[in-house]
C-alpha positions as CSV (number, residue, x, y, z in Angstrom):
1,X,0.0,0.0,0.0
2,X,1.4,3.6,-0.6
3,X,1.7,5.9,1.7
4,X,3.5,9.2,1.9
5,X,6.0,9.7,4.2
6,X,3.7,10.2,7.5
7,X,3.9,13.1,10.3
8,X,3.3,12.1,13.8
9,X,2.7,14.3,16.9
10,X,2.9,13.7,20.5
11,X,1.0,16.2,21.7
12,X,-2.6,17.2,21.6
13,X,-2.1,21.3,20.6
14,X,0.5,20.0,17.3
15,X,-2.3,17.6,16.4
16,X,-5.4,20.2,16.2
17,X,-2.7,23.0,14.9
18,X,-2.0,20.3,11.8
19,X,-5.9,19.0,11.4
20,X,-7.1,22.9,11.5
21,X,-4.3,24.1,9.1
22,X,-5.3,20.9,6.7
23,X,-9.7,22.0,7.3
24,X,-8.2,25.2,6.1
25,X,-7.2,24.2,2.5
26,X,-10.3,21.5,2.0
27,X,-11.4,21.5,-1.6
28,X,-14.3,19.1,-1.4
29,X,-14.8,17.2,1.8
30,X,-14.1,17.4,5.4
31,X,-15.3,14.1,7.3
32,X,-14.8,14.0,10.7
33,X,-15.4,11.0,13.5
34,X,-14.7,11.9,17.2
35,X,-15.9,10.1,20.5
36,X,-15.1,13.7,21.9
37,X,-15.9,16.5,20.7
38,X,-16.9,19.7,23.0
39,X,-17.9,22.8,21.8
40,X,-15.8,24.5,23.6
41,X,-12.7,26.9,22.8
42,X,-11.4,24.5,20.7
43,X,-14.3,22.5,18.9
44,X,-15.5,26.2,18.4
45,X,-12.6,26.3,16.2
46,X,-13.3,23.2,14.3
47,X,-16.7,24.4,14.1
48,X,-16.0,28.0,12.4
49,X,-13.6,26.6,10.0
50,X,-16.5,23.8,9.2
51,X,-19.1,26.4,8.4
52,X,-16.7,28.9,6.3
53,X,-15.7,25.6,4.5
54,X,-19.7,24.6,4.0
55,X,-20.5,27.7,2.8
56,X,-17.6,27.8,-0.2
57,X,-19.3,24.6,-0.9
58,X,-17.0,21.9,0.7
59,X,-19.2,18.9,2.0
60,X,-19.3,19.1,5.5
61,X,-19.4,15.9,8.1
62,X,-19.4,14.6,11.6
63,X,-19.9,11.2,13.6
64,X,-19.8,12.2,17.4
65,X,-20.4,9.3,19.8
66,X,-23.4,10.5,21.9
67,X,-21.9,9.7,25.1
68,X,-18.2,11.0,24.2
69,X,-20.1,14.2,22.9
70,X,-22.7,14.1,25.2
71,X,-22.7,18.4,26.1
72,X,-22.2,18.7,21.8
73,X,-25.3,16.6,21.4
74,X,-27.0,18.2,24.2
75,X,-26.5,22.1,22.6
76,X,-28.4,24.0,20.2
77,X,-24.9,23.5,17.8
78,X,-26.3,20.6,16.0
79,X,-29.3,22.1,15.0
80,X,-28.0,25.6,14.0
81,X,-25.5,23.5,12.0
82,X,-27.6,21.4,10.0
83,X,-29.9,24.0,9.0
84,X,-26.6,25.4,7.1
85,X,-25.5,22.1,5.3
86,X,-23.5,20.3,7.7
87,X,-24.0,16.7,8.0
88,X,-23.7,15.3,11.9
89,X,-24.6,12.0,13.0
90,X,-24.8,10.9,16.9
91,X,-23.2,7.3,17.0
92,X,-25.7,5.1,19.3
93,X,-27.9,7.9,20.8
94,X,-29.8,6.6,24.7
95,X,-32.1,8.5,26.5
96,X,-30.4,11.1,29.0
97,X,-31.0,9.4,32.3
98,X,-28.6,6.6,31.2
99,X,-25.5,9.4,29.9
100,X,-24.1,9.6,33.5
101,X,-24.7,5.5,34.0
102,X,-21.5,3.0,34.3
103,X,-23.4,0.6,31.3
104,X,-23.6,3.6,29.3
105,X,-19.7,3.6,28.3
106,X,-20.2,0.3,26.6
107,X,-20.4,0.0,22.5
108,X,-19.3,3.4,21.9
109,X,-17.8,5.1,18.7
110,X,-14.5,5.6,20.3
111,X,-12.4,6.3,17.1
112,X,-10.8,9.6,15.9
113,X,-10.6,10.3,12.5
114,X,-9.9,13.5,10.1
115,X,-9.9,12.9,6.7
116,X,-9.8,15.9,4.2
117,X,-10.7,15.4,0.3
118,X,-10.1,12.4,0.6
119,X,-6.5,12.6,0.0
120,X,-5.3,13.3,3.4
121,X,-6.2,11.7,7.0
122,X,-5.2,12.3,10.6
123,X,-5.9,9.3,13.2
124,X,-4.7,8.6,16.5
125,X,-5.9,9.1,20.3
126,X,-6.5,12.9,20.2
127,X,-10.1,13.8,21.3
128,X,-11.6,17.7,20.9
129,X,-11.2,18.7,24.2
130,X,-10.0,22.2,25.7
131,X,-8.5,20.0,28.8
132,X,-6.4,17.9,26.7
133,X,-4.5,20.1,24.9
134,X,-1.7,19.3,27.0
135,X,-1.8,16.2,26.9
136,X,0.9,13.6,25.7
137,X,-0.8,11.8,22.7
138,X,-0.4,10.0,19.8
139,X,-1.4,11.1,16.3
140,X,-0.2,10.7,12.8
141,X,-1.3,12.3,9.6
142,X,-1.2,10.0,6.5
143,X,-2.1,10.4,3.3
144,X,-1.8,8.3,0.0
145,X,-3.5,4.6,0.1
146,X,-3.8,4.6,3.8
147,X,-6.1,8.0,3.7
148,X,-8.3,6.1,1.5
149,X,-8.5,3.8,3.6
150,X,-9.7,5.9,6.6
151,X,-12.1,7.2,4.0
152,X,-13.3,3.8,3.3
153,X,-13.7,3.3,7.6
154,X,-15.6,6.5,7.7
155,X,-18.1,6.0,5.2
156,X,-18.8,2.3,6.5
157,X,-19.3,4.1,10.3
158,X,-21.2,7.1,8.5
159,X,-23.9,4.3,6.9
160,X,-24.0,2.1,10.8
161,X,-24.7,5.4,12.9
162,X,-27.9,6.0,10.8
163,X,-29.0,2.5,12.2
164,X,-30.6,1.5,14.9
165,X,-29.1,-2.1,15.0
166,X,-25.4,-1.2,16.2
167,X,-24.5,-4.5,15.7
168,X,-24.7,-4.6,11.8
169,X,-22.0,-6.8,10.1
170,X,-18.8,-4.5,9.8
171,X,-16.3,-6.0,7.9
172,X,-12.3,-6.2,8.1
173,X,-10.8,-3.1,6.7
174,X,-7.4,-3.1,5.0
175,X,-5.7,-6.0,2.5
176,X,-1.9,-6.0,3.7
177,X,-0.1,-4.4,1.1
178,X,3.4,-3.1,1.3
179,X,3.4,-3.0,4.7
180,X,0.3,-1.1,5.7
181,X,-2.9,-1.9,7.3
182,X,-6.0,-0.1,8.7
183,X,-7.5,-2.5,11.3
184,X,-10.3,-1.8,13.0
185,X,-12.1,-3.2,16.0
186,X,-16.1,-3.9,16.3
187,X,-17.8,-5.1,19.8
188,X,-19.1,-8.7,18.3
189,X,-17.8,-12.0,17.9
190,X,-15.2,-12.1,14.9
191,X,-15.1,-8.8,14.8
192,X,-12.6,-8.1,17.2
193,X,-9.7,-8.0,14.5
194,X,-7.2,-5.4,16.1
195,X,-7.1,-7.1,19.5
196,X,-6.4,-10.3,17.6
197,X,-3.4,-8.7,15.4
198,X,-2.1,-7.5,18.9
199,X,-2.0,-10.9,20.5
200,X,-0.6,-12.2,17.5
201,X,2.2,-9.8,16.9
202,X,2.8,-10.2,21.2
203,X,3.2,-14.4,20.3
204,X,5.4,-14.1,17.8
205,X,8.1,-11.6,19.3
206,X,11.5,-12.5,20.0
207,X,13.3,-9.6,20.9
208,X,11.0,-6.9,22.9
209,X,7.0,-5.4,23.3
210,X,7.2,-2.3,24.3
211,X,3.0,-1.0,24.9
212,X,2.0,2.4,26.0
213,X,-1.5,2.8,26.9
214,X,-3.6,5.3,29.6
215,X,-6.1,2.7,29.9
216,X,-4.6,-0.8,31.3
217,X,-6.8,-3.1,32.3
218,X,-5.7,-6.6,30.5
219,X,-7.7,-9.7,30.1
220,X,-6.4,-13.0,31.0
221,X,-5.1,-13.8,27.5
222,X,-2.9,-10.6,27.2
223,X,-1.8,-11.5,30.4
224,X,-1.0,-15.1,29.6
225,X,0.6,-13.8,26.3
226,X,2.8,-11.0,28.1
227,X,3.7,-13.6,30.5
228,X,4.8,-16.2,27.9
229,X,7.0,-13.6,26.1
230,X,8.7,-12.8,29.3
231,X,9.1,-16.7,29.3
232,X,11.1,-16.6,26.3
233,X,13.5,-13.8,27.2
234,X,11.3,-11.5,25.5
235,X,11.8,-7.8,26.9
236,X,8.0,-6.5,28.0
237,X,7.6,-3.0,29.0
238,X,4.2,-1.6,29.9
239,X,3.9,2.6,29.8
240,X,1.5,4.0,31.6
241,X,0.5,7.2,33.6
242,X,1.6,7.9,37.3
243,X,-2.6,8.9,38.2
244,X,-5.6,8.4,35.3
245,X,-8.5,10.7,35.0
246,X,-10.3,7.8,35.2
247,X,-9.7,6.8,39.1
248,X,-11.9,3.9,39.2
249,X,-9.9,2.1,36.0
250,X,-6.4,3.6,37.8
251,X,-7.2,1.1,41.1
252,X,-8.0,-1.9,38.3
253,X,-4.7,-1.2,36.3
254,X,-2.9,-1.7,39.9
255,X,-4.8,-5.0,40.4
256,X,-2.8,-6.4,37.9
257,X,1.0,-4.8,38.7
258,X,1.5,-7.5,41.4
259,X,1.0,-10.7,39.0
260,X,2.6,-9.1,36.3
261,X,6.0,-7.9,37.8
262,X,6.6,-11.0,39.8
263,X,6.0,-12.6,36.4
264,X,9.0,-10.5,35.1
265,X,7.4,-7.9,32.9
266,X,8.6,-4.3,33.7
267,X,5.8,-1.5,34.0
268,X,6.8,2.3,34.1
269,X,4.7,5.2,35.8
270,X,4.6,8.3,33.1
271,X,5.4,12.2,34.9
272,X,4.3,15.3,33.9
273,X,1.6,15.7,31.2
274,X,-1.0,13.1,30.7
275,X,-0.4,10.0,28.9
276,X,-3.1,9.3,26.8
277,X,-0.9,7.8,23.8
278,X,-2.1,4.2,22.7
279,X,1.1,2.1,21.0
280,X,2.6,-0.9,20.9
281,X,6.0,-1.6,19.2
282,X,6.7,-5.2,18.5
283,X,10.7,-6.4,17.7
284,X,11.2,-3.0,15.5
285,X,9.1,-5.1,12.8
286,X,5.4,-4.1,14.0
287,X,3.8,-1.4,15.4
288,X,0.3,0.0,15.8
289,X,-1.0,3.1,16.9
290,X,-4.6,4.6,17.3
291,X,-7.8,4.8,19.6
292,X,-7.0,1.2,20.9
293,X,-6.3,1.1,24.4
294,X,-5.3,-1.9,26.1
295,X,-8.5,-2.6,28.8
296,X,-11.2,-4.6,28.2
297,X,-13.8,-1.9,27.0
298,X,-11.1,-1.4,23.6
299,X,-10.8,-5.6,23.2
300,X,-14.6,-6.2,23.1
301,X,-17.2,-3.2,23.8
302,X,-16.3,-0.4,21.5
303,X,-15.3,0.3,18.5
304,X,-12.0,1.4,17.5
305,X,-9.5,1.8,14.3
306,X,-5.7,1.8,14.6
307,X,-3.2,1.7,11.6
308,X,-0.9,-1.3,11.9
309,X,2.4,-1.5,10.4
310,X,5.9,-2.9,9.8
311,X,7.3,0.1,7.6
312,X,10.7,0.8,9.3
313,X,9.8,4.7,9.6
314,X,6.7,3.7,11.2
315,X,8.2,1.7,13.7
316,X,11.3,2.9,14.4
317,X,9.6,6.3,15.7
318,X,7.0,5.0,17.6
319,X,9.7,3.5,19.0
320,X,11.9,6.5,19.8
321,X,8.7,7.5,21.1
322,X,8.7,5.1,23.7
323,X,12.0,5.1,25.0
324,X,11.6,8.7,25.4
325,X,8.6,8.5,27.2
326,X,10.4,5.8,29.5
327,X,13.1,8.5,30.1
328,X,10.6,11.0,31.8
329,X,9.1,7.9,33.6
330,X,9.4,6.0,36.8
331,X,9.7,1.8,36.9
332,X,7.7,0.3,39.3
333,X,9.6,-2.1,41.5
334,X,8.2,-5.1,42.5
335,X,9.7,-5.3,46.4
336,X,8.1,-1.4,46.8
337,X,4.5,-2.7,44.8
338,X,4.1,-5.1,48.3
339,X,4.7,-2.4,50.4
340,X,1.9,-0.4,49.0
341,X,-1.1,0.8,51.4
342,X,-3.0,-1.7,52.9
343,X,-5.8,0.5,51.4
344,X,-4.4,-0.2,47.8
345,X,-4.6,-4.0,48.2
346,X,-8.0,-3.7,49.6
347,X,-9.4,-1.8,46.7
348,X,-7.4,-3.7,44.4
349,X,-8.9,-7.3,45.9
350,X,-12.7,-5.6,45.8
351,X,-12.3,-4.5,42.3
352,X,-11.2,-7.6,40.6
353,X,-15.1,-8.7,40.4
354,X,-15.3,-5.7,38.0
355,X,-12.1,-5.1,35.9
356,X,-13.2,-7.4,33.5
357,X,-15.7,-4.8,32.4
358,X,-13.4,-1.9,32.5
């Protein structure tokens, strides 16, 4: 598959600086699908750009998970911007009582696309979001074959969120080609096509697995996979941050740390800006990166897109990435982990009859 050479960012602010810039010079299309997006000081901006763009006759769309965009939903935006052209669709729309409910994170949109005539595509972990414009993320603009390809994603999601079945056949995007892959991820048996490339990649390295993820809540058989690798000699390093804005997924990411670091694999604690990057680099000869996290809601509830890869320019900097990241970070030692609060454990032992949900 061709691709141009791609431009990555690690922050939030470079990402929407880079999409806006690229809105800017749209021809014919903008298509846009976010499981956040806020009309706030910087979705206004989206927004402005979106309408001057309409109006010069550029077709104009959005998929917004309802619950991800639940305060955009909820606004008089929507309206007041299809009455000018705009297209928006509301991915999986429940009553309002249920927005603020623990069920109602499950079989969400949770994918971030940009794609712009076409011809040019940003995905990655980036959300529209005034708060996380500091944040440490991951996102790469593409374009070529593998923009296309996002293209191809977006009209599939574009055709589901104007059902009311959510759990329509979605098929396997992406013929490897060269190297390249868009893989994306659906909440229904055989569907779940990116959690299976990761556990295969994971069971065929040799050398290291190096995943960064804000979200770490692993099932048993990435856990029986990480542990097998370490088995092998295999070098497995698990990036994640010091504290989660999620507080209740932080305590089940530490019910894990225990069995995992006795079992050899080495997990670091991420300082300074949030970590909301979602990579995994495999032996320098894979790597992914997208809206994936590695918890159980990314493996089988929502639905997700990555691009996965074994291009050495690819790799190599999500790579770089990563042992960057481990510079500004903290390992966790096993002998300190048992000395934690007696709190922690407590938490930790009442929370296992939930993680698997998380």
């Amino acid at each position: 598959m061709y691709l141009e050479k791609p431009q990555f960012f690690t922050k939030t602010s470079s990402a929407w600086e880079a999409m806006l810039s690229v809105c800017r010079e749209a021809k014919t299309s903008i298509d846009m699908e976010q499981y956040i997006f806020t009309n706030d000081a910087i979705g206004k901006k989206f927004l402005e750009i979106f309408v001057q763009k309409q109006k010069t006759g550029v077709k104009v769309r959005l998929i917004c998970d309802t619950v991800g965009s639940y305060y955009f939903y909820n606004s008089p935006a929507p309206v007041n911007l299809r009455a000018i052209g705009i297209e928006i669709r509301f991915f999986n729309i429940i009553n309002p009582w249920r927005i603020k409910n623990i069920f109602s994170g499950y079989f969400r949109d949770h994918r971030k696309i940009l794609i712009i005539d076409g011809k040019t595509a940003f995905i990655g972990g980036s959300g529209i979001r005034i708060d996380m414009e500091n944040w440490r993320d991951t996102n790469v603009k593409v374009e070529g074959d593998m923009a296309q390809e996002i293209q191809n994603t977006f009209e599939e999601m574009w055709s589901l969120s104007l059902q009311k079945n959510i759990f329509s056949r979605i098929r396997k995007f992406g013929k490897y080609s060269l190297g390249f892959n868009l893989i994306t991820n659906a909440p229904y048996p055989r569907r779940r096509f990116l959690y299976h490339r990761l556990i295969e990649a994971i069971q065929g390295s040799k050398e290291y697995v190096y995943l960064t993820t804000p979200y770490f809540v692993p099932n048993k058989r990435l856990i029986t996979t990480l542990r097998a690798a370490v088995k092998r000699n295999v070098d497995v390093r698990v990036l994640v941050p010091k504290t989660s804005d999620w507080v209740l997924v932080n305590r089940a990411s530490h019910s894990f740390f225990e069995e995992l670091l006795s079992s050899g694999v080495r997990i670091y604690q991420h300082s300074g800006d949030f970590l909301h990057a979602k990579t995994a680099v495999v032996d320098g000869k894979w790597s992914t990166l997208g809206s994936f996290n590695f918890d159980n809601l990314s493996f089988s509830y929502n639905h997700e897109a990555n691009i996965v890869t074994d291009n050495p320019i690819f790799v190599s900097t999500l790579k770089n990435h990563f042992e960057l990241d481990i510079s500004r970070s903290e390992e966790v030692s096993l002998n300190k982990w048992l000395q934690r609060p007696f709190l922690w454990k407590i938490r930790e032992f009442f929370i296992k009859a939930i993680r698997r949900f998380l």
